[in-house]
N, C-alpha and C positions, 0 to 999 in steps of 0.2 A: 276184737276177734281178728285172727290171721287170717288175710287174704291168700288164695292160693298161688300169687307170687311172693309173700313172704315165705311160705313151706319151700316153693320152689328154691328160692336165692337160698335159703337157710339148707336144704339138701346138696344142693352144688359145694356151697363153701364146706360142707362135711366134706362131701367125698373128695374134693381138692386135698383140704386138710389132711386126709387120709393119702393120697398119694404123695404129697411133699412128704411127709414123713418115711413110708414107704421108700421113695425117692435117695431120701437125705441118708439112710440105714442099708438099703443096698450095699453089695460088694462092687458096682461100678465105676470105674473111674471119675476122677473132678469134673473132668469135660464132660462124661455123658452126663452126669448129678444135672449139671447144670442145663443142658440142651433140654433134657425132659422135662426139667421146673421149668425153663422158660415157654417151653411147649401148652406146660397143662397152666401156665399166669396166662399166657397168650390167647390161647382157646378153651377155655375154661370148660365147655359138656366136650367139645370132639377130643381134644388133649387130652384129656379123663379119659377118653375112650379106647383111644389111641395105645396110651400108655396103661392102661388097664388088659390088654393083649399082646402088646409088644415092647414094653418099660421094661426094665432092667429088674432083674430078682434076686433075692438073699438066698446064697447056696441050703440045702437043707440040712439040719444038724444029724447025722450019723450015729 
């Protein structure tokens, strides 16, 4: 049975995974691509946080 740090680790690495991608698919330059990945490997729940409010975004399609 999963202990409630394997849900935990296993939700972080989701919603990481979720913003790398996000991240990587954005219209933001290489430089930023990278500052925010390094951001959300670095500090994994605040970095998510962080860049879940002020990370870079894919214009909306028209």
């Amino acid at each position: 049975m999963m202990d409630i740090y394997t849900i935990g680790s296993l939700a972080i690495l989701a919603m990481n995974t979720w913003a790398f991608v996000a991240i990587l698919s954005s219209d933001a330059t290489a430089g930023a691509k990278l500052v925010w990945a390094l951001i959300v490997l670095v500090l994994p729940v605040i970095g998510f946080i962080v860049w879940l409010f002020a990370g870079p975004r894919q214009k909306p399609v028209q």
